[in-house]
N, C-alpha and C positions, 0 to 999 in steps of 0.2 A: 355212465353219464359222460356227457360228450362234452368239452369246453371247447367255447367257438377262441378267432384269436382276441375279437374286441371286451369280450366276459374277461379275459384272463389278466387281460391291457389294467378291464377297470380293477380288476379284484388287488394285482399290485401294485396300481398308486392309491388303494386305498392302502393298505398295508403300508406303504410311505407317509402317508398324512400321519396316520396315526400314532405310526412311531418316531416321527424326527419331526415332526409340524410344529411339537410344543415347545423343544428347545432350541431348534432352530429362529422361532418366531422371539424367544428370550433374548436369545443372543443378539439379535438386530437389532432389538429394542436396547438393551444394556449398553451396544457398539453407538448408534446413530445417538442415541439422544444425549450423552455430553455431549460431540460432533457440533451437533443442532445448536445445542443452547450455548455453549462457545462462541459459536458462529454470530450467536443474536445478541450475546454478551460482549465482545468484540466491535460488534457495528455502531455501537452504541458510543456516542464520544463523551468526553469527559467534562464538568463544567467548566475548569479550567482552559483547558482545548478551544471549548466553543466560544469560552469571552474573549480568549487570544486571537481567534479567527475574525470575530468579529471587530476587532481590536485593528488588524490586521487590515479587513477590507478597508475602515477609516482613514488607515493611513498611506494606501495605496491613493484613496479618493483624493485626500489632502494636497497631495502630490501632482494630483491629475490638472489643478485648481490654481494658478499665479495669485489669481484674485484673492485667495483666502490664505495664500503662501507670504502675502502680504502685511497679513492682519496677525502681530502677534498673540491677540487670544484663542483664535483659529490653533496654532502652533500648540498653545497652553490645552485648549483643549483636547487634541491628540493626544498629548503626552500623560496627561492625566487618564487615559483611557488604560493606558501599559504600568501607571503608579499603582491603579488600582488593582490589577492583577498579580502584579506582585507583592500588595500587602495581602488580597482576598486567596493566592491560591499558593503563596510562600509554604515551604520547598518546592515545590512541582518544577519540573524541567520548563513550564509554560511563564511560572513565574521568571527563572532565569534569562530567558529569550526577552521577556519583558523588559528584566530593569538593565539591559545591556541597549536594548531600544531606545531606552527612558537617556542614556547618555548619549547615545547617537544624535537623537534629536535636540538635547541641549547644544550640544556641540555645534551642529548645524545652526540653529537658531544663536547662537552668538557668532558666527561667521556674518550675520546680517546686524545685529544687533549691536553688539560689541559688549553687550552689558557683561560686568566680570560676576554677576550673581549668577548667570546663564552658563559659564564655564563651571565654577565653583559648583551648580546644580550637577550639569558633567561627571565633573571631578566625581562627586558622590555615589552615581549610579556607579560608574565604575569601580569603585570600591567597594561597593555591596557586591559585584554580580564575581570580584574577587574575591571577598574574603567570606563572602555566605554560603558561596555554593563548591562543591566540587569541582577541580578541575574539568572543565566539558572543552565544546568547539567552540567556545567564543572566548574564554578564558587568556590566550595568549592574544588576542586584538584588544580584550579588554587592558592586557596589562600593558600594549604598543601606547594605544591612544591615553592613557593615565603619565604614561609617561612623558607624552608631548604634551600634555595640558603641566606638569612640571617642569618644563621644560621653559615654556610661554611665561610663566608664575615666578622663572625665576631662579627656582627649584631647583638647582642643577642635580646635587649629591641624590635628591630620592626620583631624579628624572632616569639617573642612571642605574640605580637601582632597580627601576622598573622594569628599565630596557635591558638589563640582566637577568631577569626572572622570565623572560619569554622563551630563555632556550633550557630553561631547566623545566617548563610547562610541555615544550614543543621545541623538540632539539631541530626536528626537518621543517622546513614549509615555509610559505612567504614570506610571513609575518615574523620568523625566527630570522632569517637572512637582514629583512628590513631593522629589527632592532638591532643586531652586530653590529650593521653598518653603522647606524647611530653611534653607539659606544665607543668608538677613538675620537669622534668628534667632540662628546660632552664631555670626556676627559681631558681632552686638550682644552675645550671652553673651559670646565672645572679648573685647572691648571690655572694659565692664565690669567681667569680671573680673578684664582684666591690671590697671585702674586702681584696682580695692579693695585688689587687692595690693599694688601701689604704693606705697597709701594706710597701710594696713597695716604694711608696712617698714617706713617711714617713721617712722610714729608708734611704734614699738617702739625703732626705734634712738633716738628722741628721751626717748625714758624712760628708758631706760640710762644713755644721755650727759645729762641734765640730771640737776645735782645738788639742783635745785628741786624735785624731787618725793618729795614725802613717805611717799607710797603704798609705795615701795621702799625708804628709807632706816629708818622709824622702826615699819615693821614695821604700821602701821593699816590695818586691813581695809576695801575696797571694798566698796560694798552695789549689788547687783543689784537694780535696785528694779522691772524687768519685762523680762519676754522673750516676746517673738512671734515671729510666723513667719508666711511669705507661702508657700501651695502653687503652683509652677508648673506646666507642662505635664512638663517634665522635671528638676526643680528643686524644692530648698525652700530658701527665703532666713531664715535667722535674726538677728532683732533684735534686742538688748541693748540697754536704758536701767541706765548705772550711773554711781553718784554719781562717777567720775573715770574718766579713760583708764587700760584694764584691757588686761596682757597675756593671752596665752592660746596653747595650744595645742590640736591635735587632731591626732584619729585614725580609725581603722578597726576594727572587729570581727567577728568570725565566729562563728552558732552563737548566735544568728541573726544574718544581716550588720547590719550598723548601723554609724553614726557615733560620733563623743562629742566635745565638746569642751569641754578643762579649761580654767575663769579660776582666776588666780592672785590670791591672798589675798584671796577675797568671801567676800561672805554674802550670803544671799537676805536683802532687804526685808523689813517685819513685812507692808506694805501688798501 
């Protein structure tokens, strides 16, 4: 019997099918299809994801809009988009990115506002997106800008506080630099301030208790004979030249926010 070469050709890839066809064809099947369904499992976004994205375009749009940049319920409504995700998808990384948003945008919105419920909202997200979640990449801005809304407030002791926890989050990077920098400053305010106070008490309780002083006893009016004022970077310092030691108090006001503070029994100077 005579074999041609194309009989011989077919006779051994029959003999290959049928010996390596069935586990070779296993084995692609067992390889590709996690592969495959990985791949479809993967493309697939997360709810969370998807409300943040969405979340997202809103507040790109908000932005794009004067008109609606305008209208604080425009602003309320944004921000309640980023509240919600971080109650509906709390811990997710999506929720975190949220409520560090959520004090962003208060933030912003009391630079136009002034309202101090609009910082105090601030304050808060800030301290959720600290203290709830792991340190991540927004953790040391969170604990920058916590620390200037303490700082605004007043706050001094836990402003520095704050602005000393950013290099233990994030010893390198902008944000660690920009809080050092702070740190000699609020301690010298700290400084300072605790000892004007000091100063202060002091000289008030001395007026009470001394029965030397005229000023309280027989009813004659101090004269304010100049007031100045030093503007700082985040401060104004006010000075008083008056013809004796002058009690006083102060306050706060809203509508439009402001200071004031009252001296007791002056008069302004002629000069």
């Amino acid at each position: 019997m005579v074999f041609t070469s194309s009989r011989v050709h077919e006779d051994f890839m029959g003999f290959l099918l049928q010996r390596f066809f069935p586990t070779t064809l296993l084995f692609l099947i067992t390889f590709l299809t996690p592969l495959v369904f990985n791949q479809w499992v993967f493309a697939l976004p997360s709810p969370a994801s998807i409300d943040y994205e969405k979340a997202r375009s809103s507040y790109h749009g908000f932005f794009r809009s004067k008109k609606r940049m305008n209208r604080r319920d425009k602003w309320v409504s944004v921000i309640q988009k980023f509240e919600l995700i971080y109650k509906n998808h709390f811990p997710s990384n999506e929720a975190y990115k949220a409520i560090f948003t959520v004090g962003d945008l208060y933030e912003q919105l009391y630079a136009l506002s002034r309202k101090d419920e609009d910082l105090d909202a601030a304050l808060k997200a800030y301290q959720n997106a600290i203290k709830k979640f792991k340190p991540g990449r927004l953790t040391d801005d969170a604990l920058y800008r916590r620390g200037e809304i303490f700082f605004n407030q007043g706050r001094y002791e836990a402003a520095l506080d704050s602005f000393e926890k950013v290099s233990t989050v994030t010893p390198k990077g902008d944000v660690a630099t920009k809080a050092r920098s702070r740190v000699p400053e609020i301690r010298s305010f700290l400084s300072n301030g605790h000892l004007a106070q000091v100063e202060r008490s002091k000289e008030i309780e001395e007026i009470f208790n001394s029965k030397k002083t005229p000023n309280l006893t027989d009813g004659k009016e101090l004269i304010l004979k100049k007031i100045d004022y030093k503007v700082g970077s985040d401060s104004v310092r006010v000075i008083i030249y008056a013809s004796d030691t002058v009690t006083f108090s102060q306050g706060r006001l809203s509508k439009p926010d402001r200071v004031y503070i009252n001296f007791n029994k002056t008069r302004l100077g002629t000069n």
